[in-house]
C-alpha positions in Angstrom: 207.3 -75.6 104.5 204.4 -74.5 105.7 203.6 -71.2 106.7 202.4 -70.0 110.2 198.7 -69.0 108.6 198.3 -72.4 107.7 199.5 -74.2 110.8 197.6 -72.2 112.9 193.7 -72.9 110.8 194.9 -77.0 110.9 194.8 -76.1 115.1 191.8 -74.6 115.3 190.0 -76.7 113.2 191.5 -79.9 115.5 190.1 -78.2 118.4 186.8 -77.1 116.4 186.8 -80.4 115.6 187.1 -82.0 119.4 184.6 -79.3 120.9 181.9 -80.5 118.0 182.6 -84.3 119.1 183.0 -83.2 122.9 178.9 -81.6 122.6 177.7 -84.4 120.4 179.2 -87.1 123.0 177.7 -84.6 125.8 174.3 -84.4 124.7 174.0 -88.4 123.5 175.2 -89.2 127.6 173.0 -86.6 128.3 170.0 -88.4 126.6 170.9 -91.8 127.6 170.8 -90.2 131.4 167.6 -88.1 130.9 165.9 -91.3 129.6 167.0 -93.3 132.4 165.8 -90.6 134.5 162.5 -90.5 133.1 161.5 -93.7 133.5 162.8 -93.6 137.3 160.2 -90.8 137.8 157.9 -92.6 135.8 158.5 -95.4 138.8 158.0 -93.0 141.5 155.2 -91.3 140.0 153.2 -94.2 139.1 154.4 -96.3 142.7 151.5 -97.9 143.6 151.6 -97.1 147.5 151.8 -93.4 146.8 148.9 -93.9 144.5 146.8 -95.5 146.9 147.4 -93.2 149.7 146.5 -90.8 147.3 143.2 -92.1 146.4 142.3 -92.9 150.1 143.1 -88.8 150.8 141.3 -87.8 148.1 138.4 -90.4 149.1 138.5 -88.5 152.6 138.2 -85.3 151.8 135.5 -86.0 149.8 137.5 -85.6 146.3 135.6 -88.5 144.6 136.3 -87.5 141.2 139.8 -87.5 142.0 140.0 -90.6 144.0 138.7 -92.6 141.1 140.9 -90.8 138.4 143.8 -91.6 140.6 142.4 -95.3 141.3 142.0 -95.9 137.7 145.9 -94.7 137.1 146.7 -97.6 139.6 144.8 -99.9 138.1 146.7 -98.6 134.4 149.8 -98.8 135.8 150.1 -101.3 138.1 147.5 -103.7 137.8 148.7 -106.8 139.3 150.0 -104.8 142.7 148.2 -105.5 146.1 147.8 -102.1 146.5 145.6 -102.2 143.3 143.2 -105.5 145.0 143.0 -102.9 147.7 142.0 -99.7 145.4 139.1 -101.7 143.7 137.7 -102.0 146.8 137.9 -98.7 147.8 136.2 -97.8 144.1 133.4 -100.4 145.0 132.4 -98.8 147.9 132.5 -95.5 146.3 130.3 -96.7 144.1 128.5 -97.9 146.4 128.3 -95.1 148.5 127.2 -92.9 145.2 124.6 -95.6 144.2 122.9 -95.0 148.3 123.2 -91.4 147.9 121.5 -91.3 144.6 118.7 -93.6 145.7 118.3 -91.3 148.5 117.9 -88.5 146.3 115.5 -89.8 144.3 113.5 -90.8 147.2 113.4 -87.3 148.7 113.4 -85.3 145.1 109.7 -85.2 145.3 109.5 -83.8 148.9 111.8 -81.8 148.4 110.7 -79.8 145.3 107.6 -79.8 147.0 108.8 -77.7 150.0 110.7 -75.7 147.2 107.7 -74.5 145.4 105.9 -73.9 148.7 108.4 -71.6 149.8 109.3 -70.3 146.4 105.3 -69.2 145.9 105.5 -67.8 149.2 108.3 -65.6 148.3 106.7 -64.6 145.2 103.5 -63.8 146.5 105.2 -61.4 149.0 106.9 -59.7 146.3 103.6 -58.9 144.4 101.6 -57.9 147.7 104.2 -55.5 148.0 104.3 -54.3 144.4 100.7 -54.3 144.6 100.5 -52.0 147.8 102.7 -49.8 146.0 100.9 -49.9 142.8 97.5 -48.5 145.1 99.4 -45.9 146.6 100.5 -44.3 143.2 97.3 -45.4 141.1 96.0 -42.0 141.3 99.8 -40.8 139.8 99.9 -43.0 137.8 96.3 -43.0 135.7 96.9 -39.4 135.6 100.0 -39.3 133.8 98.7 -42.3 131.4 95.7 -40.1 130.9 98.2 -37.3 129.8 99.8 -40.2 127.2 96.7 -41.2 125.7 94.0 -38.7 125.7 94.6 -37.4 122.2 94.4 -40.8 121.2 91.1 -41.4 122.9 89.5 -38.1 121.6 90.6 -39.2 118.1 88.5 -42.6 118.3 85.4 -40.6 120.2 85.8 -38.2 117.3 85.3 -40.5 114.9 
């Protein structure tokens, strides 16, 4: 017969035993289901309507960076969508829009640095006027106390 001691370890290692298969069947479902999950947000995330809206917000509020990172994920993910005929013509006339802008820009660059240095010599000017009105007020002070400094000096070289 057996004993108690030994009936009792064959019991718990049954039910060792069904708790160990229990979390190893829990966590393969649990894997299967968290795939499946994945790729549903996957779905979501990458839905070409929501990416679209997106890029058009981010295209209003002037995000341009943003609108085109966004348009390019449509175009990754769902290339063959309407909503991704529709987003390269919102990036053409982005780029469209940058290309006038920087045309602009380099039409008025020269004017503009122009006006720049105008105002920035101004400015600059009216800095050293006023240094240089201070400057005559404390010459005297000044030449005095550099006089102090370097009259040794001087005497040395008459000296010589």
């Amino acid at each position: 017969m057996m004993s108690e001691n030994v009936k009792a370890k064959i019991w718990v290692n049954r039910i060792v035993s069904i708790v160990i298969a229990g979390g190893l069947m829990f966590l393969v479902m649990n894997f299967s289901v968290a795939q499946k999950l994945r790729k549903e947000l996957d779905l979501t995330k990458y839905e070409a309507t929501g990416l679209l809206n997106d890029a058009k917000a981010y295209y209003e509020n002037e995000a341009y960076d943003s609108a085109k990172e966004t348009l390019n994920t449509l175009f990754e993910k769902r290339p063959s969508s309407e909503e991704a005929v529709e987003g390269k013509k919102l990036y053409a006339l982005m780029e469209t829009e940058k290309n006038d802008l920087d045309a602009k820009w380099e039409a008025a660059v020269e004017g503009i640095r122009e006006e720049w240095a105008i105002a920035m010599a101004a400015q600059w000017r009216d800095d050293f006027r006023k240094e240089g009105e201070e400057l005559e007020k404390n010459m005297d002070n000044l030449l005095d106390a550099e006089w102090e400094k370097t009259r040794g000096i001087i005497r040395e070289e008459f000296e010589m």
